[in-house]
N, C-alpha and C positions, 0 to 999 in steps of 0.2 A: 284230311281236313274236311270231308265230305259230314254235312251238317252241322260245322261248328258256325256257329252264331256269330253275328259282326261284334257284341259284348262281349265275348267269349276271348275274341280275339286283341278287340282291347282290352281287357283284362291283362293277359299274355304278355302286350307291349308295355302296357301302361308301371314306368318304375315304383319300386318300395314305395311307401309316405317316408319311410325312415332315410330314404337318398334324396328327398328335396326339403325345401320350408327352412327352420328354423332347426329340426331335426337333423335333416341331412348334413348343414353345415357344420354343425355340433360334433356331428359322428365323425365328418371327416377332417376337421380341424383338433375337436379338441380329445376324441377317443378312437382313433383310426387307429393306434398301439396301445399295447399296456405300458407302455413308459409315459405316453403322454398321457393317460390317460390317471397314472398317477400323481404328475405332475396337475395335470388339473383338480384333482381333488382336494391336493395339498395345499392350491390356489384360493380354493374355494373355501375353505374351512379357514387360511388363515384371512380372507376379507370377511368370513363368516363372524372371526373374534374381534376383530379392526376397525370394518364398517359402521358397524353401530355403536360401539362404543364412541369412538369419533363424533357422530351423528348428535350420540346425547351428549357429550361433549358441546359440540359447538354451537345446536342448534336448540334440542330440549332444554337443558339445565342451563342456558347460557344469559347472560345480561347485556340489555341492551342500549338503555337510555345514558345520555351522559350526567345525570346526579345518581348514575348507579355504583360511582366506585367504590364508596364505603360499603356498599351491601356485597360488594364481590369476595370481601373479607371472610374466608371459609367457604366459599361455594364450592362446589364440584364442577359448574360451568364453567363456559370461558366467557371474558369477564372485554366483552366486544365495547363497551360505553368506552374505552382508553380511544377509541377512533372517532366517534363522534363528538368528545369532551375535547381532543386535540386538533379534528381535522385540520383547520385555519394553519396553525403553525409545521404540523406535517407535510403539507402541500406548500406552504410557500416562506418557512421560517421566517427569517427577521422581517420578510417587508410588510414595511410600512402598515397596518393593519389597516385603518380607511382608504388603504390604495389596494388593497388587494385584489382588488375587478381588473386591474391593468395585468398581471401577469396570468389571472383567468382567460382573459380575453384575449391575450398573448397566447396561450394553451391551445385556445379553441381554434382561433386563426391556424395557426402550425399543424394541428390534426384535420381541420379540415381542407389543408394544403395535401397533405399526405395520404387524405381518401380521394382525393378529385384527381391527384398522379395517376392514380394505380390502373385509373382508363387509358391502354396505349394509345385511344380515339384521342387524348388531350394532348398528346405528347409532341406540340405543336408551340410555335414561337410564342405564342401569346401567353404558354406555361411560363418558358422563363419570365417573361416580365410581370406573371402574376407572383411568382417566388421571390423576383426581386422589390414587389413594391409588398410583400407579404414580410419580409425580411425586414425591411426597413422599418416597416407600422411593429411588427415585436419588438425592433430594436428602440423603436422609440415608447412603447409603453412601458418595457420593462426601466430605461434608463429616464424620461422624461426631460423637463429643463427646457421646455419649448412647447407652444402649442397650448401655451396654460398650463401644462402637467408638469405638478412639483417635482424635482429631478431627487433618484434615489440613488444614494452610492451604490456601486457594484459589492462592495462589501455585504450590502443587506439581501443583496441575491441570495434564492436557496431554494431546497425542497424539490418538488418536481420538474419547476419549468426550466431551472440549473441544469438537471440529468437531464430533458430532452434537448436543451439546447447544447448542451456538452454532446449528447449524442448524435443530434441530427445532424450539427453544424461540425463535428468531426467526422462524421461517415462521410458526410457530404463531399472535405475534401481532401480525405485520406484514399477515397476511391481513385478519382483522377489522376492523384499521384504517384500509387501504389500501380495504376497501368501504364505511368511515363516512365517509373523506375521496371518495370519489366522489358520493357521495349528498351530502356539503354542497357540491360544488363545483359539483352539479344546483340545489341547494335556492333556492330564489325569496326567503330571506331576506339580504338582502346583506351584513351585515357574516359572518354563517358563512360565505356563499360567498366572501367577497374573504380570511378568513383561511384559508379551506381552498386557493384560490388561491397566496397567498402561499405557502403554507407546501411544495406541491407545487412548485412552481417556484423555488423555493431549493434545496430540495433535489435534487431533478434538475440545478441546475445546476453542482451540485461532486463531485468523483469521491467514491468509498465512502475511499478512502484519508485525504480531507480528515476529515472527521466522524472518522475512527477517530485521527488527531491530536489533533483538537481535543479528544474523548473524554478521550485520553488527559493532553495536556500543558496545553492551555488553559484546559477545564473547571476541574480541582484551584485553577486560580492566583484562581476566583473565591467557592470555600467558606471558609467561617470557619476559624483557624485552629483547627488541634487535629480537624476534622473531614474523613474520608476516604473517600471512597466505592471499591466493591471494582473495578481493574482493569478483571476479566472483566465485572462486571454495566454499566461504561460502555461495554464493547466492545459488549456484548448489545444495550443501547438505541441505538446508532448503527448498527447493522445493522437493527432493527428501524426506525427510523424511514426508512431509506434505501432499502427493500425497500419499505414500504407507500407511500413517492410514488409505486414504478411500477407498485404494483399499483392503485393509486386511479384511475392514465389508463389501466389495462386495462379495467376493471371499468367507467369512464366509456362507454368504445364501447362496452361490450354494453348500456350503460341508450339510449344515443343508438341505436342499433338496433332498438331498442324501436317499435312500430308504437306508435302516438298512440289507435288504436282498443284496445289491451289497458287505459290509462288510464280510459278514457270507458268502457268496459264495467266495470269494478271501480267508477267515480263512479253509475256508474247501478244496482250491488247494495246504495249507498248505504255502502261501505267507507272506511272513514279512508285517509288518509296513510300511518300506520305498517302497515296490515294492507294497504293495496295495494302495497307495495313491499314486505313480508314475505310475502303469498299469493300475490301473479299475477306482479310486475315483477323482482323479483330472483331468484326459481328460475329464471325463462325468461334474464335475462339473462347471469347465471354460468352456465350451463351452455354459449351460447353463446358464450364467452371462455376455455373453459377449457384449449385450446390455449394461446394466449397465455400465459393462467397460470400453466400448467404452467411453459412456456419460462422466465418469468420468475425462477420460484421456483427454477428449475436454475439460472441463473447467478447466484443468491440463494446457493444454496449452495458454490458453485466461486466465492464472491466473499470467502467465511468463512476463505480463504486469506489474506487478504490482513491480517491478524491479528498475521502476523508480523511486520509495520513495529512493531507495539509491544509487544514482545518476550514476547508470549503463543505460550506452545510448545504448540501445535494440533499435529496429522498431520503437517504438512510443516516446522516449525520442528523438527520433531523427528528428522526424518527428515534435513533439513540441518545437526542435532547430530552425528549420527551419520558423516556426512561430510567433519566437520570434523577427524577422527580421520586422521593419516597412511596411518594402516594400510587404512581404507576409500576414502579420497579418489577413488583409480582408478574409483571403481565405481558412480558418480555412475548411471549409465542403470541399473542393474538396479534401486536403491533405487527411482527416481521411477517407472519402470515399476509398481513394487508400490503406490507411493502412485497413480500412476493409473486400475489395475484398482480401488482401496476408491470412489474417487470417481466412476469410470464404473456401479459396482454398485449405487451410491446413486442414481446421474442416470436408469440403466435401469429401478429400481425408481418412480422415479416419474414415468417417461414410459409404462411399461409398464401403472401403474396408472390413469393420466390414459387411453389409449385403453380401456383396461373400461369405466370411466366413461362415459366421453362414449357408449359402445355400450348401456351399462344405462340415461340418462335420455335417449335417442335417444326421441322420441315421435312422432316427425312430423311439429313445428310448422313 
């Protein structure tokens, strides 16, 4: 080593260019074998033919103002004016058109409920009673009949603020229940555990489309006559109770997960029942489920689609309103494209939020 230079020697140390940067991970992700390294080829050549074509598809050759429908007649574009010529009725179907700021502003309230949550720093009494006086002002904008605001039948509900309130106010309280129905179907007393049994395994056994029939057509033929219950609100309880059977076998494995010594430590601080599954056994266990959870509660929501068999015009009933028009029919992919950006923005928001999570009560265990 006698006369080798201090360059010389980092030189020596100093790795390839082609083992760091942009390169390096290249190499070692995407061509560290030749199998992968064909599969990335194969990758790349076909976004090579997809990409762009797509591209001029949607964005080059495309139309965009809403007096453009006639001219989309022969285009090669995609023919985007079907969203701005219908938005109004897309978002918020039958109501009322001069009322339509009430279920906007019902929207806006709700979503900005749902970003001011996501701070655990809020997660404090004054949330509930922001949720509940939050709850109330949508329920009254959307329904009115007080306050000066002209009252609109539930019948003329639709469009978006339907699917979020179908979804936020079934997640809401298909959770709590889907964790009561776990813990009776733990419970050592057997007639709760054989009806929390039953009642889970019924319902898992028929799709969400059954219940949302039954909801609809069967239930009314067994009320007294003269007496009605509202459409949506049987919609609501069928999604609710079909959501909490799977959330009760989620929240089941995080309790069976459960080491036997977290038990016997909480019996030996001399803890009840209710306060060692409220202190030690259900923060540890929901936390480790809340993958699953999450997943659940998304196709929970992408299930509030299916709404339209009984002719509740949600987002996508409404959006197939729209398509039933001569004039739009052609144009079927640009509409659903749009309704599936509102539903992937909802599913990202709360997968997005679900990983914070799980990184905020990350302790260790």
């Amino acid at each position: 080593m006698a006369g080798t230079t201090v360059k010389q020697v980092e030189e020596t140390i100093k790795p390839p260019v082609t083992s760091v940067g942009v390169l390096g991970w290249m190499r070692a992700n995407l061509f560290n074998t030749w199998f992968n390294s064909v599969l990335t080829l194969i990758t790349l050549y076909t976004l090579g033919k997809i990409v762009p074509a797509f591209i001029r598809w949607a964005f080059v050759d495309s139309f965009w103002l809403p007096s453009a429908g006639e001219a989309c007649k022969g285009a090669e574009g995609a023919c985007w004016s079907i969203i701005p010529a219908n938005i109004r009725f897309i978002l918020f179907g039958f109501f009322p058109y001069e009322l339509q700021w009430r279920p906007l502003l019902a929207m806006a309230l709700l979503i900005g409920l749902l970003f001011y949550s996501r701070n655990r720093d809020h997660w404090k009494k004054s949330l509930v009673y922001a949720w509940g006086i939050g709850l109330l002002s949508m329920g009254l904008l959307m329904k009115g009949g007080i306050l000066g605001l002209a009252a609109v039948e539930t019948t003329q509900w639709g469009g978006l603020p339907l699917t979020l309130l179908l979804s936020v106010f079934g997640l809401a309280a298909a959770y709590p229940l889907g964790v009561v129905l776990a813990l009776g179907r733990q419970s050592q007393m057997p007639a709760v555990k054989v009806m929390c049994i039953v009642y889970i395994e019924m319902i898992r056994g028929v799709p969400l489309i059954t219940l949302l029939f039954m909801s609809s057509i069967v239930f009314p033929l067994f009320l007294p006559e003269g007496v009605t219950v509202n459409v949506i609100l049987r919609a609501q309880v069928a999604i609710i109770m079909f959501t909490a059977a799977y959330i009760a076998e989620v929240v089941r494995g995080g309790l069976q997960g459960m080491a036997k010594g977290q038990y016997e430590a909480a019996e030996s601080l001399g803890l009840s029942y209710p306060k060692t599954m409220r202190l030690v056994i259900l923060p540890q266990a929901l936390r480790i489920v809340i993958p699953p959870t999450v997943s659940q509660l998304i196709s929970a929501l992408k299930d509030t689609s299916l709404v339209v068999i009984i002719a509740l015009y949600d987002l996508l009933k409404t959006t197939q309103s729209v398509l039933s028009n001569p004039k739009w029919t052609a144009y079927s992919s640009e509409a659903y494209i749009f309704v599936a950006l509102i539903y992937f923005g909802c599913c990202y928001f709360m997968s997005s939020y679900s990983r914070r999570l799980e990184k905020e009560l990350d302790r260790g265990f």
